[in-house]
C-alpha positions as CSV (number, residue, x, y, z in Angstrom):
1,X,0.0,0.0,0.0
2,X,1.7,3.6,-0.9
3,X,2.7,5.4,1.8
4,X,0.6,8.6,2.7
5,X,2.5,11.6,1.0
6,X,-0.1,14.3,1.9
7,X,1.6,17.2,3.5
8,X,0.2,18.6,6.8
9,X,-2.5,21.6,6.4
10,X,-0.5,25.0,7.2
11,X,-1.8,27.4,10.1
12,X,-2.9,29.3,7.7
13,X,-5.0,27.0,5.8
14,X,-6.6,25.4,9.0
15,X,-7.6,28.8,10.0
16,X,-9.1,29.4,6.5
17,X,-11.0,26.3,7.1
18,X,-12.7,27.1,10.4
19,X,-14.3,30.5,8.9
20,X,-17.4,30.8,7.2
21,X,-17.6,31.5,3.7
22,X,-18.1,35.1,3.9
23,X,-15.4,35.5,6.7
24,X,-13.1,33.7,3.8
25,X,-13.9,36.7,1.8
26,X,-13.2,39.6,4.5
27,X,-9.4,37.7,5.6
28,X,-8.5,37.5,1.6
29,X,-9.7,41.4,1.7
30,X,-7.7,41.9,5.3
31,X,-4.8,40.1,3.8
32,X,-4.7,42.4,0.6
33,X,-5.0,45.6,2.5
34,X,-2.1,44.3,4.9
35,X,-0.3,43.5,2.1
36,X,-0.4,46.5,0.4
37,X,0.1,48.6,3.9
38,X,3.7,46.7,4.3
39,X,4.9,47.1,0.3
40,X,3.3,50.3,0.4
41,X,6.4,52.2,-1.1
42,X,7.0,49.5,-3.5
43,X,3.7,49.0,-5.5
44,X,2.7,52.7,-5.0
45,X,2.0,54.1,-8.6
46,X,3.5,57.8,-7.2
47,X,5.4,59.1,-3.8
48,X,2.9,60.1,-1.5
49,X,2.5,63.9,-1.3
50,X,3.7,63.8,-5.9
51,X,1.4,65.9,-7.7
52,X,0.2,64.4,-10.6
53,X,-2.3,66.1,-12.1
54,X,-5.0,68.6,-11.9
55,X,-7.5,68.6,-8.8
56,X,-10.5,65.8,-8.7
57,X,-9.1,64.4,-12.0
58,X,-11.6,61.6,-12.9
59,X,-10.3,57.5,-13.3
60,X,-8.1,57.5,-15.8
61,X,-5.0,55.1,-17.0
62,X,-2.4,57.4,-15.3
63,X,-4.8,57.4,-12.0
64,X,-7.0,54.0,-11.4
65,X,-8.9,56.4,-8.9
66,X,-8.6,59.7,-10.1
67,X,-6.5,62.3,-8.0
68,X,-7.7,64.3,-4.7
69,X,-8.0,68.1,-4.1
70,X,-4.5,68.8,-4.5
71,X,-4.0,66.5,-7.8
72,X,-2.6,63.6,-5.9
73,X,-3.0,60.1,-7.1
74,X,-5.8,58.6,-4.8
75,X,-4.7,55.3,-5.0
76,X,-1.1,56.2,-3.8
77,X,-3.2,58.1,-0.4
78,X,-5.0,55.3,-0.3
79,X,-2.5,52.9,-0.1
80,X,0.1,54.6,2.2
81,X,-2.8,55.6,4.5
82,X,-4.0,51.8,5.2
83,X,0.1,51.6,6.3
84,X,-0.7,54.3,8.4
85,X,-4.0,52.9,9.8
86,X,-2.6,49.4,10.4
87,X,0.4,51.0,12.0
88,X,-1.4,53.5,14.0
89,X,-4.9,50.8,15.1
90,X,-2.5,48.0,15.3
91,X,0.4,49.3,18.0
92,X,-3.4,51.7,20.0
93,X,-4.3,48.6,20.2
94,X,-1.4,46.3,21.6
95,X,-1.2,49.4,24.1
96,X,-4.7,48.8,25.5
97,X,-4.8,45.2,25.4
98,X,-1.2,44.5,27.4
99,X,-2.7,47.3,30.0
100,X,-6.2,46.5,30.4
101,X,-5.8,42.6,30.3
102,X,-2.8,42.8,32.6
103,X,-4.3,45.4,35.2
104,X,-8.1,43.5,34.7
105,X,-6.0,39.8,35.7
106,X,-4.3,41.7,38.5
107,X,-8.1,43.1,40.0
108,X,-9.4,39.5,39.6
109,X,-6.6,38.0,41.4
110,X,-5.7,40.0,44.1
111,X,-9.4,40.6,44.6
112,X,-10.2,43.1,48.1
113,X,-8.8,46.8,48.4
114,X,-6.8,46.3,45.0
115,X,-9.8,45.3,42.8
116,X,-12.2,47.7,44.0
117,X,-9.4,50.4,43.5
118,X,-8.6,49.5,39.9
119,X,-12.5,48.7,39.0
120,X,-13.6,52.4,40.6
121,X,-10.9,54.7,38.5
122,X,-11.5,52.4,35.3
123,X,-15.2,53.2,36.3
124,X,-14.2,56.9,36.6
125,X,-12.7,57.4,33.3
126,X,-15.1,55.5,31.4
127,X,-17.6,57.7,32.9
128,X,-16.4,60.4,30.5
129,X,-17.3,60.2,27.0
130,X,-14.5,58.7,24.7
131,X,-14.6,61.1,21.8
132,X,-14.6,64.1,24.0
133,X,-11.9,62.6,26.3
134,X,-9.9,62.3,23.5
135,X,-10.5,65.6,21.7
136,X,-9.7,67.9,25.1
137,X,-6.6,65.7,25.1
138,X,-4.8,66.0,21.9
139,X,-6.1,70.0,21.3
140,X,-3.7,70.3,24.1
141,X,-1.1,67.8,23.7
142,X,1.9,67.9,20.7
143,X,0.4,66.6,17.3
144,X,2.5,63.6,17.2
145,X,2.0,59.8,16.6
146,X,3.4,58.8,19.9
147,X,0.7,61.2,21.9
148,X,-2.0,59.8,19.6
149,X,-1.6,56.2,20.2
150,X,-1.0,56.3,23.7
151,X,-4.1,58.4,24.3
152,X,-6.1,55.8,21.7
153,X,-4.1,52.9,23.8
154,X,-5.2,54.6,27.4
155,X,-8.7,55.2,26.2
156,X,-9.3,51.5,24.8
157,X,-7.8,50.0,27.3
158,X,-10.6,50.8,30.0
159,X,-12.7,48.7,28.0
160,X,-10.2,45.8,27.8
161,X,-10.2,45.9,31.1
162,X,-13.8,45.0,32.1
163,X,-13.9,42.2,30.0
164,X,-10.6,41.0,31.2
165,X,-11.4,41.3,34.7
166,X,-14.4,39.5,34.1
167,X,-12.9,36.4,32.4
168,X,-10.7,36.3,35.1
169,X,-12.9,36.7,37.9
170,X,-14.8,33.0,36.2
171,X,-11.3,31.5,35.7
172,X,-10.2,32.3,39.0
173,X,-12.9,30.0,41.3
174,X,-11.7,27.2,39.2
175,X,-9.5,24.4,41.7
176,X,-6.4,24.8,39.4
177,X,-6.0,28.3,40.3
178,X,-7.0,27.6,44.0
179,X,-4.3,24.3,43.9
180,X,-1.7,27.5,42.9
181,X,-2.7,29.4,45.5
182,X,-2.0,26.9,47.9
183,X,1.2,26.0,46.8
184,X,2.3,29.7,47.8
185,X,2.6,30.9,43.6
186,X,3.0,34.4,43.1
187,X,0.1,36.8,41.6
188,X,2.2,37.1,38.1
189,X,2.6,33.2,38.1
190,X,-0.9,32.7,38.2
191,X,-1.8,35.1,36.1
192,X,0.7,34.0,33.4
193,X,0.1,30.1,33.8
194,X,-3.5,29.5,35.1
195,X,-5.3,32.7,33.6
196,X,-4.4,33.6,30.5
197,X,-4.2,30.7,28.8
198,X,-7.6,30.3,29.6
199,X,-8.6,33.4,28.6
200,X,-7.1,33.3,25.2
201,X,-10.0,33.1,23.0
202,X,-12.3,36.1,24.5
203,X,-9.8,38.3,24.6
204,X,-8.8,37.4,20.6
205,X,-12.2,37.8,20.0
206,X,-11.8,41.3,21.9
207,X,-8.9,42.4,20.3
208,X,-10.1,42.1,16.7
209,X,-12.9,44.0,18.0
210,X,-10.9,46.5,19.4
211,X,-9.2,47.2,16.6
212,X,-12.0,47.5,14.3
213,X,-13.0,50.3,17.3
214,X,-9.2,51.9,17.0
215,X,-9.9,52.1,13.1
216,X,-12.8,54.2,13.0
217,X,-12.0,56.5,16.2
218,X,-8.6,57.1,14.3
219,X,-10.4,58.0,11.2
220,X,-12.8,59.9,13.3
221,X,-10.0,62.0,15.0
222,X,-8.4,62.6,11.4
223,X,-12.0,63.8,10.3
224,X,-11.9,66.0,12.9
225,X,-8.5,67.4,12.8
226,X,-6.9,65.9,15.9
227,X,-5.3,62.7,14.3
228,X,-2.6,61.9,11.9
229,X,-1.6,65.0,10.6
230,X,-0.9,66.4,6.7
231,X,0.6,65.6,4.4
232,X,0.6,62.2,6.5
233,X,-2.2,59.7,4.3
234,X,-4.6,58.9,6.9
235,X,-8.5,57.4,5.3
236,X,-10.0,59.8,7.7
237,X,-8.5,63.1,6.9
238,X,-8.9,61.8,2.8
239,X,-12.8,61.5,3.7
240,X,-12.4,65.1,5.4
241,X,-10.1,67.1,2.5
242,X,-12.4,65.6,-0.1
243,X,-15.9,66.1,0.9
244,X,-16.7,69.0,-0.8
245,X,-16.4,67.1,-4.0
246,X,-19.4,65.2,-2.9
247,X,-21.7,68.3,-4.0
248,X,-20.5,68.3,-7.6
249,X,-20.4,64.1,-7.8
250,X,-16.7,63.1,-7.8
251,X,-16.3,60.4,-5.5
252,X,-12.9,61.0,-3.9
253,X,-14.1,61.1,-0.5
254,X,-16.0,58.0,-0.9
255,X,-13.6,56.0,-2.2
256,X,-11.8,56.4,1.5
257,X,-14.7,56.2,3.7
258,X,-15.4,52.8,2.0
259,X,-11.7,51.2,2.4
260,X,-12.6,52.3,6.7
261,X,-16.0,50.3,5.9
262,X,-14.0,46.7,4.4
263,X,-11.4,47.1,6.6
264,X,-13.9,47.2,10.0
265,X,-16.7,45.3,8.3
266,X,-14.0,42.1,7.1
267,X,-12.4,42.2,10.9
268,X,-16.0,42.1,12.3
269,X,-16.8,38.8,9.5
270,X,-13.9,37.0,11.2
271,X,-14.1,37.8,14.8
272,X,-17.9,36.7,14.1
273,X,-16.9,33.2,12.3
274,X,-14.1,32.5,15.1
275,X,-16.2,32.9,17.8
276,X,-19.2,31.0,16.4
277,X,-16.5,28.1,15.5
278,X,-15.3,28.0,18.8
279,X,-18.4,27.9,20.1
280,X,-20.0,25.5,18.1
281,X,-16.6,23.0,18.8
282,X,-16.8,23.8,22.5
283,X,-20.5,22.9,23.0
284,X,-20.3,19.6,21.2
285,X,-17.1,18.5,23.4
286,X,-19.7,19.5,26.2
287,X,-21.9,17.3,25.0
């Protein structure tokens, strides 16, 4: 009988086969725009800020997508600013997730004086309106990248938190982590042994989540001023130079405003397929 020759499935392909058919779709569309955001400089028809023609030029062979208000090639701002969106969404959202799951595991394990410190001033700044937060913030901060993703990382991370916490507050009543306890382990022992491991697929769930949230409040602050700054690319501030076009038809400020909507809407089709496949797998070893 021949031997079996059949290579073993890649991650990449077993993850491909968990999803749904539509989240197939959204991770080919995440995968291009990822793509494109890392070889940004290389498959860029112009440089970023290169004139190339007159204002709100309409698609043409020398533009795929016509040029903005300055006679810019749209594709080119549209491809440097997903490198700027991934960049920007991507390392806001690392930020919040190492602080908010790391002080949400610390409340749920220590429990007492410590929790109800942590859970009143994440309470406290939650109480106060994101956007607003975040717009008092950066009118009085430096316009620079590091100020805007530690104030989107601080910001997010209160919401990390709460979920985090309450993960850990489930995981923690289990007899594992009481067994550590008694063996006299440290807080940061259990944390990194007994609870995260089990916590791993909420919180992935979460930070896809998160970042679809970091996406649009970075395009939002762009819209409004406050968020990567010209001639930086950025979707949100292509949405905001472009808009008057909208009055006389030309589509330059659409084109932008739907690259935010794949980007968010493709995360959201495969957070959505991962949890429902986890689910589904977990419920019938249950049964």
């Amino acid at each position: 009988m021949a031997a079996d020759t059949q290579k073993p499935a890649s991650a990449f392909a077993k993850f491909m086969a968990m999803l749904s058919p539509g989240a197939r779709v959204a991770a080919v569309v995440l995968v291009l725009l990822l793509l494109a955001a890392l070889f940004a400089p290389w498959i860029a028809p112009y440089g970023e800020n290169e004139i190339v023609g007159e204002f709100w030029e309409p698609f043409s062979a020398r533009s795929w997508l016509g040029t903005d208000q300055l006679g810019r090639d749209l594709l080119t701002r549209l491809i440097y600013g997903a490198q700027n969106t991934f960049l920007i969404a991507g390392t806001a959202t690392l930020l919040s997730f190492t602080m908010g799951s790391f002080l949400g595991f610390i409340a749920a394990v220590s429990r007492g004086a410590v929790d109800q410190l942590l859970s009143r001033l994440n309470d406290m700044m939650m109480a106060i309106p994101t956007l607003i937060f975040a717009l008092v913030i950066l009118s009085v901060m430096p316009s620079n990248l590091i100020v805007l993703i530690l104030v989107m990382g601080i910001l997010d991370s209160t919401r990390v938190f709460r979920l985090s916490r309450a993960v850990a507050v489930d995981i923690a009543v289990f007899d594992f982590v009481e067994a550590a306890r008694l063996r006299g382990e440290r807080t940061l022992w259990i944390i990194s042994r007994e609870i995260l491991p089990n916590a791993l697929t909420p919180l992935f769930a979460e930070f896809g989540l998160r970042f679809a949230f970091a996406v649009l409040f970075l395009s939002t602050l762009s819209f409004l001023g406050l968020g990567i700054q010209p001639p930086e690319a950025d979707w949100g501030n292509m949405v905001r130079d472009n808009r008057d076009g909208i009055i006389y038809g030309i589509p330059a400020a659409l084109i932008p405003a739907a690259s935010i909507a794949m980007l968010t809407i493709s995360i959201n089709l495969i957070v959505d397929s991962v949890i429902g496949r986890t689910s589904s797998l977990k419920g019938g070893r249950d049964a």
